[in-house]
N, C-alpha and C positions, 0 to 999 in steps of 0.2 A: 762723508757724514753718515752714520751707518744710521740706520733704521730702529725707530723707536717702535716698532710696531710688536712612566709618562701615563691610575691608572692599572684597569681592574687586575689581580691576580689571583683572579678564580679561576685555573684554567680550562673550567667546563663552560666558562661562558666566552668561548671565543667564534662562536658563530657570527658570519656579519649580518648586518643589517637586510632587511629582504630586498631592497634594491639593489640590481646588478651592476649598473652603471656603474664604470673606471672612471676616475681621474686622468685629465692629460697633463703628464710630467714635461714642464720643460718650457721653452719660449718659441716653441715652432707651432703652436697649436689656437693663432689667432687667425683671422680672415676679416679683412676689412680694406677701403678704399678711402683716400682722405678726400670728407666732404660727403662719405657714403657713410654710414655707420652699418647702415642695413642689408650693405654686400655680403654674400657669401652664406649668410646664416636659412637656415630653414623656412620656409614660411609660414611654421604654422609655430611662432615665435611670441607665446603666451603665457599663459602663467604654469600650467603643466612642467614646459621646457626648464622655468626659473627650478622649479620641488626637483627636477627631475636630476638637473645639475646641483643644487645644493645637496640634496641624497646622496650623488655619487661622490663629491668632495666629501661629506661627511662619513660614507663608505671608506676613501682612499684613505681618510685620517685613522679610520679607526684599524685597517688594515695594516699601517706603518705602525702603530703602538704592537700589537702583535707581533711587526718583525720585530719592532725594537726589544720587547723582550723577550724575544725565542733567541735573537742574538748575546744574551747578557747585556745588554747595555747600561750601564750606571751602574752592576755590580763591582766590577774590577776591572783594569786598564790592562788593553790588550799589548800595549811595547810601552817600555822604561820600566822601571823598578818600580813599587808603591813604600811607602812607607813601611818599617817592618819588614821589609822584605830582606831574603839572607837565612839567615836561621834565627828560629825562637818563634815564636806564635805571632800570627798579626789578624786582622780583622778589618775586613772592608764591607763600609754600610752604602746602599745605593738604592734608587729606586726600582723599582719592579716594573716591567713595565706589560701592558697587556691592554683588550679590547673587549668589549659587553657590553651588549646596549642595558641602559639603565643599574649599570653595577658600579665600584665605588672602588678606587684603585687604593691601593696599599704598598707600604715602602716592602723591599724585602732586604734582608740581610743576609749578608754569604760572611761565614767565620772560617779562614781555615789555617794549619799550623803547615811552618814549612817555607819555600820560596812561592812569592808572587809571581808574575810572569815579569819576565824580565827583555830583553829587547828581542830576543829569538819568536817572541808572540808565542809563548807557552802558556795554556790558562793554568790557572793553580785549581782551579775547581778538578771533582773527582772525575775521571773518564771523560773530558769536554776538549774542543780545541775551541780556539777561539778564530772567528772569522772578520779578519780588521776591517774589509769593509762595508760587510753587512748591515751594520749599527749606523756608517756614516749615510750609508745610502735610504735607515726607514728615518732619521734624524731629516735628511731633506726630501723625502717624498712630506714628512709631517709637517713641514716649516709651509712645503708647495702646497698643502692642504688647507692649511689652516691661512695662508695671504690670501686663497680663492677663496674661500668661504667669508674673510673678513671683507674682503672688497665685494663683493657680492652685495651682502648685508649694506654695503653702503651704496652701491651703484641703485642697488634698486628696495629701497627702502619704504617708499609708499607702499608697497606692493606686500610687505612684511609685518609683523606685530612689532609696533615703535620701541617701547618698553624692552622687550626682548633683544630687539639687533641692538639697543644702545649699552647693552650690559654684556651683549656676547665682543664686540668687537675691540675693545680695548682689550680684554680679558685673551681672544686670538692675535693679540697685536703684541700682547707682553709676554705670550707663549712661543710666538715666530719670533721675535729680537732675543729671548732667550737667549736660545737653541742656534742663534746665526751668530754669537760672538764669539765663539768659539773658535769656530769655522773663520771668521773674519781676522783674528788676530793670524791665525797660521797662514793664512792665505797671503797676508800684509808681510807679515814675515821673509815669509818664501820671495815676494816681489823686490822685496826691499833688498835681501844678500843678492839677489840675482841682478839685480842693478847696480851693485856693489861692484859684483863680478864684472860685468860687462865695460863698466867704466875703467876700470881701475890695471885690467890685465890679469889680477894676482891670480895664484895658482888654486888657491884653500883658502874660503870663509867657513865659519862654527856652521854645524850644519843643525834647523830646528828640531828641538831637543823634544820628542815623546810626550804628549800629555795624554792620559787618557784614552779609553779607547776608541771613541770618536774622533780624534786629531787624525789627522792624514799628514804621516810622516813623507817629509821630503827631500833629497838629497840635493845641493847645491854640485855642476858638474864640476869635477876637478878637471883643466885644463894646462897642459903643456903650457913651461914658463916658455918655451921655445914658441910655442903658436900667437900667443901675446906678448912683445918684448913689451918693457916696460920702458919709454920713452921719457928724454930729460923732462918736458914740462908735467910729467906723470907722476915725479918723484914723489912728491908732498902726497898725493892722490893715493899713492900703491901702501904708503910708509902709515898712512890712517885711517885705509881701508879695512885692515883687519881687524884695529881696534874700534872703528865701528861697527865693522859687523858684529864681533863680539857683546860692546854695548846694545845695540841693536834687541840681537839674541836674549840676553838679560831682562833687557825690561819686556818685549812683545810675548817671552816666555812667561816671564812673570803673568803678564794679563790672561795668557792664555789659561793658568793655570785656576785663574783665579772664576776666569766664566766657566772654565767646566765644573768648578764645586759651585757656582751658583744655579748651572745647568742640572746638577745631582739634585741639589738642594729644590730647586724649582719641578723636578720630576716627583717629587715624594710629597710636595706639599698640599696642602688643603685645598689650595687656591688652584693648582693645577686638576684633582680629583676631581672639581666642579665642572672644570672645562671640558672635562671628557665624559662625564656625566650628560653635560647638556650637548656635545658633537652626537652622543649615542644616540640622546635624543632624534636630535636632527635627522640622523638618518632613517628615523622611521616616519616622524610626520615632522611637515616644518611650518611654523607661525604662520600664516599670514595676516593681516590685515583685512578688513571689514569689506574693501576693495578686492582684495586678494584670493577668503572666501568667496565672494559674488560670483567672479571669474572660474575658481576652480569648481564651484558645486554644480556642474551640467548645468548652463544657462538655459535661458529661453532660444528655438530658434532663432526667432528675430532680433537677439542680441547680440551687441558685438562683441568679441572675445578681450580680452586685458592685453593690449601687444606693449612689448617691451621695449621695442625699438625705442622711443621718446624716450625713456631714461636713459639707454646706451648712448643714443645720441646726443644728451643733454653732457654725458661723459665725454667725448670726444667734443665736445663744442668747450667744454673747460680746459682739454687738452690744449686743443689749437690755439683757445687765449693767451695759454703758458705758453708755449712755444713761441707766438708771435711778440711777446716781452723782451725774449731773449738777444744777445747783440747776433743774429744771426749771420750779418754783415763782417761785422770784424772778423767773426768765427770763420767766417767763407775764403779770408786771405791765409794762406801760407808762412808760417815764422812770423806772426804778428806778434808775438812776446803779450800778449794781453795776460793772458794767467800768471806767465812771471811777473812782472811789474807788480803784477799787484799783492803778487804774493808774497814779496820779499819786507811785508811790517813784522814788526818785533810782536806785534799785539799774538799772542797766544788765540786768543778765539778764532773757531774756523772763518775762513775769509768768506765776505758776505757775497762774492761776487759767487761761490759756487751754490751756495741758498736756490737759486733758480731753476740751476741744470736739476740739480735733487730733489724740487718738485715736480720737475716733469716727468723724470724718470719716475715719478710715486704716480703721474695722473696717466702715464703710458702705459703702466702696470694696469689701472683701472679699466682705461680702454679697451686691453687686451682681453682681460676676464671676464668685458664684457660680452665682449664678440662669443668668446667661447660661452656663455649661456646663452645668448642668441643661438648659436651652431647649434646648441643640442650636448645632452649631457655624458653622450655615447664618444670615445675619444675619436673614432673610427670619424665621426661624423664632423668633430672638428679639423678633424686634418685635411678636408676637403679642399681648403684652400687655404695656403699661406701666404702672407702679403711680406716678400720679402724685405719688401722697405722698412716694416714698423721692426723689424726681426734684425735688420741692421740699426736702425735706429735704437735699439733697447742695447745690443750689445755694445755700443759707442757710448752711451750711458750709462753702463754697467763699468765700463773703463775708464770713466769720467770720474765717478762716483771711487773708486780703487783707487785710482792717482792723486786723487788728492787726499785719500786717509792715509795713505803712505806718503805721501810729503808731509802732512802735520806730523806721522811721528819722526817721521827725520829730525824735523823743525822742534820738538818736544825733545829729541835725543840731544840736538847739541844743545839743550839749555841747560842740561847737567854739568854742577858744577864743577871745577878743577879737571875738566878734560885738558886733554895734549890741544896746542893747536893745530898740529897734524890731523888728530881725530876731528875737531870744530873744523876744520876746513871737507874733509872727505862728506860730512854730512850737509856739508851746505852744497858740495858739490850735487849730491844724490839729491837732496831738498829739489834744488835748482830742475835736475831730470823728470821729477816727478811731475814739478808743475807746467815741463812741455811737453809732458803724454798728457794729462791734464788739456794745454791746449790739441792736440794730434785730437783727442779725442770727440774733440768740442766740433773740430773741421770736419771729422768723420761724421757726425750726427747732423750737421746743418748738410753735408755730401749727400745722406743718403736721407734726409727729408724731406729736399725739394725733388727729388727722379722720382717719375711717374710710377704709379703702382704694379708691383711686377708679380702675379699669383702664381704659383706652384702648379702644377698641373696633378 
């Protein structure tokens, strides 16, 4: 179930924010004990710490709009053909993308006559090459920006101007699921021929097809029919596996195509202009609350400072609720079939059974970014400790959350109609695999839940 949760082109205003503070990229940058919330982080973990972290997420955001448009991003697609492209004139509209505090982004437009870049990654622009994956990588430092910043705003909310975080955080929530379905479709893609492959033997699935210059092209391996013989009960399996994959390719292509013009379209728009407007904001001074002022304006000595901890930990105590919901027990046997069984209704809507795992995986997220404003907003200073348990844990949930959006499109491929039954069987085959990584993965998150907290040194 994917997540419901670019921008100035002045380019004299691409100074950052006066806060130096980086961003920590990535899921190795929490520190916490379960039952501790208050391990590991700094102690002087107040309200300073909260400005100091939101500034540098709000810093890291506005830094990746910068790469995104120093790379071109949203002008023209770095591999496949565009439209028009060949010869005769063609014209590709995209947004601009760029960073200013307090400036007000604008679409930009690149016209030009001739070929587009075509799969060799040639840009069509005048004297430019184009860099495939510079664009994907400030697309997810922006997505990693703006989920800190929106959990933030929710972990520690008292502490913030109310009015304010309830306007910013839908608004960072419908600009990160953007910008991630893109990435989501090809990634499903890729998993799906690969599982294709691995079942079936065959030599050659359609390999996913170029969208855009954000898509991370991937090649399926071709494999010696010698190194996988194809075996009598494999017949059916090998015979409508290509027409699967094919199908497959089709429609996942299709969607992919369709979120990166929603992803162009959502770069240019109004609605996006505002977001980046008010991140610039942030990075120079951030709301607080009546609470939140008290704390930051040099108290009285004899006052005690605003500590965080009680919200982080009020996070983690919602964690563990989720978690102890979960069948942790069945999860903990081997080949229990619990995912499949249940997975195998005709009912089209996501199966209610995975509803649980993907809110935990949303309130382990919370967890994590909370520890990391606890740590401090310096990345140097979160990586002091990483608790490799929540680090297995997020990635088991990360696989969880994968395997079962690739079984529903399996499960959505074969319900098109007049397929072979070759093809309806290969897919229910694939269906079937998805939802015992699905279970693999449910056992791997109850495995590495209950072992004791293992810190990094």
């Amino acid at each position: 179930m994917a997540q419901r949760h670019l921008d100035p082109t002045d380019p004299a205003a691409t100074a950052p924010p006066p806060h130096p503070g980086s961003a920590s990229a990535g899921t190795g940058t929490n520190a916490t004990a379960r039952g501790d919330a208050g391990a590991g982080p700094r102690a002087d973990a107040d309200t300073d710490a909260l400005v100091g972290y939101l500034r540098a997420q709000a810093t890291e955001f506005l830094r990746a709009l910068r790469r995104h448009r120093e790379s071109g991003a949203g002008t023209a697609p770095a591999t496949g053909t565009a439209p028009g492209a060949g010869t005769g004139p063609g014209a590709r509209k995209g947004a601009g993308a760029g960073a200013g505090t307090g400036t007000h982004a604008g679409a930009a437009t690149r016209t030009g006559t001739g070929t587009h870049p075509g799969a060799n990654g040639t840009y069509g622009g005048p004297d430019r090459a184009a860099p495939p994956a510079d664009d994907v990588d400030a697309a997810r430092a922006l997505r990693r920006a703006a989920r800190r910043i929106s959990a933030t705003l929710h972990t520690f909310q008292p502490l913030l101007d109310a009015e304010w975080a309830e306007e910013m955080r839908p608004e960072l929530a419908w600009l990160s699921g953007t910008l991630a379905m893109e990435h989501a479709y090809a990634s499903r893609l890729e998993r799906l021929l690969q599982a294709l492959h691995r079942l079936s033997g065959s030599t050659a699935f359609p390999a996913p097809r170029p969208v855009g210059r954000s898509t991370v092209t991937t090649t399926v391996p071709s494999v010696p029919a010698a190194a996988h013989p194809a075996s009598a009960n494999r017949g059916n399996l090998t015979v409508g596996a290509a027409k699967a994959g094919a199908l497959l390719d089709r429609q996942l292509t299709l969607a992919r195509t369709r979120a990166h013009s929603t992803a162009l379209q959502a770069l240019g728009s109004s609605r996006f202009h505002a977001v980046a407007d008010k991140v610039a904001l942030l990075a120079s001074e951030v709301p607080l609350s009546s609470t939140g002022r008290g704390a930051a304006a040099a108290p009285r000595p004899d006052a005690a400072p605003v500590d965080l901890r009680p919200l982080a930990t009020a996070a983690q105590e919602r964690l563990t609720d989720a978690v102890a919901a979960l069948p942790l027990v069945t999860a903990g046997s081997p080949y229990n079939a619990e995912a499949l069984v249940h997975g195998l209704s005709p009912d089209p809507a996501p199966h209610p059974q995975d509803a649980p795992w993907h809110q935990v995986r949303l309130l382990l997220r919370l967890h994590r970014y909370a520890l990391e404003a606890l740590a401090g907003a310096e990345a140097g200073e979160a990586d002091d400790g990483v608790d490799v348990r929540l680090l297995a844990a997020g990635e088991a949930l990360n696989r969880h959350r994968d395997a079962a959006e690739a079984a529903a499109a399996a499960a959505q491929a074969a319900r098109t109609p007049r397929i072979a039954p070759a093809t309806a069987y290969a897919l229910g085959v694939l269906h079937a695999d998805q939802r015992h990584e699905v279970e693999a993965a449910r056992y791997a998150f109850q495995h590495s839940w209950r072992k004791e907290p293992i810190r990094l040194p």
